[in-house]
Phi, psi and omega in degrees: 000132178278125178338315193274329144330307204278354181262357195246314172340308191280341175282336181280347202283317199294325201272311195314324181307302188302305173316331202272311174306316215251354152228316179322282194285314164340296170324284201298317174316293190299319176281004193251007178095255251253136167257123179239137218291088170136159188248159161282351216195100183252096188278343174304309157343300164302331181287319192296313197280317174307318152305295154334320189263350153258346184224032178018235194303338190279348192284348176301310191272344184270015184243004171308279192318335187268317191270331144328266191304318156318311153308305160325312198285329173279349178239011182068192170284285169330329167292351196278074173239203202267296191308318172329313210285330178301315184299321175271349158278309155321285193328301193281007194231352178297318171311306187262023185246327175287318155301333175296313188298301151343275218295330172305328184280005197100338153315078203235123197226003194291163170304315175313001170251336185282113161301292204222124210299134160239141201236011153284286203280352157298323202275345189286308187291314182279335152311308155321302201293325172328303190273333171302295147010272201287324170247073122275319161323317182267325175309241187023283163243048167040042196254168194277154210281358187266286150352287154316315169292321196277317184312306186300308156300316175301302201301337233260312196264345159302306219258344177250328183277006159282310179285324176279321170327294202268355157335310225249317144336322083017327188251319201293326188287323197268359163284314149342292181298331181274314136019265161309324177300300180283345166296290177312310169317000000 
């Protein structure tokens, strides 16, 4: 794996973050009136399910170095206590342990099984993994289940405007390539 491999799972995790802080939730605070503890739209999530579904087990250490810097730039040093730690680790290892899970079941959705990626049965995994998340997160810290649901929502609904984004990306190349093709042809 090339350096720059082993870098981009953590710069898309820090820019999703960074997109879900500094416009998502700002956006969503204004139209609904209200500021509420959590986004509607978590795109780090997606990133999180997407790694998993191309580098399984490995995406837990190439989304480490992203999701530590990411948490530092939104909680500081003070944000580092044994739940943080407990949270980042669950986060990073609930994903490719719900594909793993698939795949035992008969189910095998990591990409290296797929000829042509879909992106339903990613969104099937990552929703599970969502919720599984969300409630070790609350076994844990005892948090509240309304909470828990904007978590659950947020990650659910990052991950389907992530999946069609690039679902319709995909689309767009292989209408191109047909394209060229009847051209060339």
């Amino acid at each position: 794996m090339r350096a720059i491999e082993f870098c981009i799972p953590s710069l898309a995790y820090i820019f999703g973050l960074l997109l879900t802080t500094h416009i998502v939730q700002p956006v969503q605070d204004w139209a609904l009136g209200v500021e509420v503890f959590g986004s509607l739209l978590f795109f780090p999530h997606a990133v999180r399910v997407l790694t998993a579904w191309l580098y399984g087990w490995k995406s837990i250490f190439l989304l480490m170095p992203g999701v530590v810097l990411g948490h530092y730039m939104i909680l500081g040093l003070p944000g580092f206590t044994s739940g943080a730690a407990i949270g980042i680790i669950a986060g990073l290892v609930i994903v490719p342990l719900t594909f793993e899970c698939f795949k035992r079941c008969g189910f095998d959705f990591f990409a290296t099984a797929m000829h042509v990626p879909k992106f339903i049965p990613v969104f099937l995994v990552g929703s599970f993994a969502s919720i599984f998340n969300a409630a070790i997160f609350n076994g844990f810290t005892g948090g509240q289940s309304f909470a828990t649901l904007i978590f659950v929502i947020g990650d659910i609904g990052g991950l389907f405007v992530v999946c069609l984004f690039l679902m319709l990306i995909m689309r767009r190349q292989r209408t191109a390539a047909d394209s060229q093709r009847g051209v060339a042809g």
